[in-house]
N, C-alpha and C positions, 0 to 999 in steps of 0.2 A: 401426394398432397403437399403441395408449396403454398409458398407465402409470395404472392405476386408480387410485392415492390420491393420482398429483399431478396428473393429466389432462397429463403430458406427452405429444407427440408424437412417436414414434421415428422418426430420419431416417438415411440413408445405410447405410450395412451392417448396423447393427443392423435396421433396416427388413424389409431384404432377407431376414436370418435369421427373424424375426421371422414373415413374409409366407410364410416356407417353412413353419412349423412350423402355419401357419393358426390364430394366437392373435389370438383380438380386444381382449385388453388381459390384462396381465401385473402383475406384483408382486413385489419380493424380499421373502427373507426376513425382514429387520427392519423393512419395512414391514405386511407381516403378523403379525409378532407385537407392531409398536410402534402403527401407527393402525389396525390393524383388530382388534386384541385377544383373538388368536385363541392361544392359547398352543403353546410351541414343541414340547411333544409330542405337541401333535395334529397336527401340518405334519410329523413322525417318516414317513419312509418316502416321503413325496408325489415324485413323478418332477419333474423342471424341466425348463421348454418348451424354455430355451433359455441361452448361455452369449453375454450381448454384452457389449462392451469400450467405455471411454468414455478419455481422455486426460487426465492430470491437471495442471494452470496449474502447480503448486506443484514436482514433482519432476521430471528429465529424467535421462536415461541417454544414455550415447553408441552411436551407430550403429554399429558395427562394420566395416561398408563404407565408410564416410564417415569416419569420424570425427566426423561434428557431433555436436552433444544437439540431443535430440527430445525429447517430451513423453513419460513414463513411459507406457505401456497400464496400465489396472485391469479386470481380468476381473471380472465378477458373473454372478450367476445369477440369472435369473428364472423365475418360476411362473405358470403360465393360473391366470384369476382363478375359474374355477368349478372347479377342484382345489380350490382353496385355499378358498372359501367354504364347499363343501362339508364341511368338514373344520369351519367354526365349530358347526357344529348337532351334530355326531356327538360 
């Protein structure tokens, strides 16, 4: 499971999710409407493969069972990339 416009590779639970929904390579939204130039009302209505989380260096929250700070979660949503291409020619 990659990320079509930066050929990243997805590891550990997003993997996992990822591997469940059986996408060969995904994309968010502002990658499809910023490098692939698809505009945002034609991606109107399109289902998303999947909802993975990444941790942010910059912001932390505190645990609530601990007490410590942890790294904030950032949820995103991603799109199979032959949803979303499909949707450039239409």
């Amino acid at each position: 499971m990659i990320n079509y416009v930066t050929g990243y590779e997805y590891s550990g639970r997003n993997a996992d999710i990822l591997a469940a929904v059986d996408a060969e390579a995904v994309v968010t939204f502002k990658q499809a409407v910023r490098d692939l130039k698809i505009p945002g009302k034609k991606l109107k209505g399109i289902k998303k493969a999947a909802t993975l989380v990444r941790f942010s260096k910059k912001e932390t929250e505190v645990d609530p069972e601990t007490g410590k700070e942890r790294p904030k979660p950032i949820y995103f949503s991603v799109f199979n990339i032959q949803d979303v291409l499909s949707r450039k020619g239409a």
